[in-house]
C-alpha positions, -999 to 999 in steps of 0.1 A, spaced: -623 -114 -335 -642 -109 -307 -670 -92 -320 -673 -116 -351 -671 -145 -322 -702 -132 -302 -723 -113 -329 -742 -140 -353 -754 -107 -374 -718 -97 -379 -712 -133 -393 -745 -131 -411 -731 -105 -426 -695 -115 -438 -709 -145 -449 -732 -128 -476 -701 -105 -487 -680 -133 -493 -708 -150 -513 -714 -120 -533 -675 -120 -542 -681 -154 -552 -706 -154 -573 -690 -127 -593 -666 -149 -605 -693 -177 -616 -698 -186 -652 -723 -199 -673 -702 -232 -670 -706 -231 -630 -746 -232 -636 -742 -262 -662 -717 -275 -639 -748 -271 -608 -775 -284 -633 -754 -321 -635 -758 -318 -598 -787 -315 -596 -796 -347 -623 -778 -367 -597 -783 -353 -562 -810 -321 -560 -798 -311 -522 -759 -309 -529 -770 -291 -561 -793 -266 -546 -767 -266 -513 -738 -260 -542 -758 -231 -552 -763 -213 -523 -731 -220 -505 -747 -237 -475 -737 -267 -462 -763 -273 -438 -800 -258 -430 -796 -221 -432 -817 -195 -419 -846 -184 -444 -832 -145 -436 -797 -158 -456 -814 -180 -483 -838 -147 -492 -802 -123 -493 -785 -150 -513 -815 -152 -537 -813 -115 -541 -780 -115 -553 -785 -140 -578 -814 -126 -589 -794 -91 -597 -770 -115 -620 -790 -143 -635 -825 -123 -638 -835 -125 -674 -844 -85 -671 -809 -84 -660 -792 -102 -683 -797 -133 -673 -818 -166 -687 -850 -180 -681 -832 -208 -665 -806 -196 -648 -833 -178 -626 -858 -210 -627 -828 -230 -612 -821 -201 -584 -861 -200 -573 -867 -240 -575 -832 -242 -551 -845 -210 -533 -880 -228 -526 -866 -260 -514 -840 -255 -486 -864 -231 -476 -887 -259 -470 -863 -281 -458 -853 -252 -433 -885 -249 -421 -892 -293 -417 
């Protein structure tokens, strides 16, 4: 407990295991369900997305967007815009990260 207390890479890195579980339960249905979100409110949809609640560092955003990629990539069975939907969220809390 201690070590997860003082070390913000060890936390870093729970964080993105626990996403990866995650997102290997999500569905087609969990992207439509993001994609109403985001008609309505584009940060909680793109926040939804990557599991962030606040701004998070650009080092998790780029790890999270790998993972998706590896699911939702069209090369790796994914769609078109499954992965459009992952960059366009990708590209803009990284902005907002960096405001």
């Amino acid at each position: 407990i201690v070590r997860y207390a003082t070390s913000p890479e060890l936390r870093n890195m729970i964080d993105i295991r626990r996403f990866e579980r995650r997102m290997e339960q999500w569905t087609p249905a969990y992207l439509a369900q993001v994609e109403r979100l985001y008609n309505q409110n584009k940060v909680m949809a793109f926040r939804c997305l990557f599991g962030t609640d606040a701004a998070a560092p650009e080092s998790t955003l780029a790890a999270k967007r790998r993972i998706m990629a590896r699911k939702f990539h069209p090369d790796a069975g994914g769609s078109n815009k499954a992965m459009a939907l992952v960059n366009e969220a990708y590209d803009y809390l990284r902005e907002q990260a960096s405001a």
